[in-house]
N, C-alpha and C positions, 0 to 999 in steps of 0.2 A: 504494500500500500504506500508504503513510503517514496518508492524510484515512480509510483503515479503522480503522487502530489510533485513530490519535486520535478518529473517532467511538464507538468502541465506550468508550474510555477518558471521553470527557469528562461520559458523565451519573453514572458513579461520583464523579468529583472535583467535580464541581456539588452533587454529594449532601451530598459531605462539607465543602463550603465553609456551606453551607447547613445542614445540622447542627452545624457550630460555631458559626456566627456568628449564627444564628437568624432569619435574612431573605436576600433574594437581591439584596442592594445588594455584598454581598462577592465573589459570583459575576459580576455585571456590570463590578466594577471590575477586578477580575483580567481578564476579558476585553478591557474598554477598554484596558486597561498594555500587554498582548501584544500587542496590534489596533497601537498605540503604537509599542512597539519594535519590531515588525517592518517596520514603514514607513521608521524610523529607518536600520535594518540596510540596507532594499533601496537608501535615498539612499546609504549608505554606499559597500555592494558597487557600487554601477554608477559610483561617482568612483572607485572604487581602477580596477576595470575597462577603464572607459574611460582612465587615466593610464596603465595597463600596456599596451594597446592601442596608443596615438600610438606611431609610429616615431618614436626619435631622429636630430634634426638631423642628428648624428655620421653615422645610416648613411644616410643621405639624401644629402649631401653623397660618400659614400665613391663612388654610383654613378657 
């Protein structure tokens, strides 16, 4: 549901990057930043994940 909303939303906000700034190097860079952070976020989530993940020594040792 999500890649529907966002595709119905993203050629409004193209439009409007594109009408402000009056070429489509504003719209590619906001896409680069996001393309960006979100690789960022995924290295992120999957060290927190994986650290929550490992059993501790403590209950290892308790069996």
């Amino acid at each position: 549901m999500a890649k529907g909303v966002a595709a119905f939303l993203v050629g409004w906000v193209a439009a409007l990057f594109f009408k402000k700034f009056c070429n489509w190097n504003a719209v590619f860079y906001c896409a680069t930043g996001m393309a960006f952070l979100s690789a960022m976020l995924i290295l992120i989530l999957r060290t927190l994940a994986a650290s929550c993940a490992k059993p501790s020594a403590r209950a290892i040792n308790d069996l």
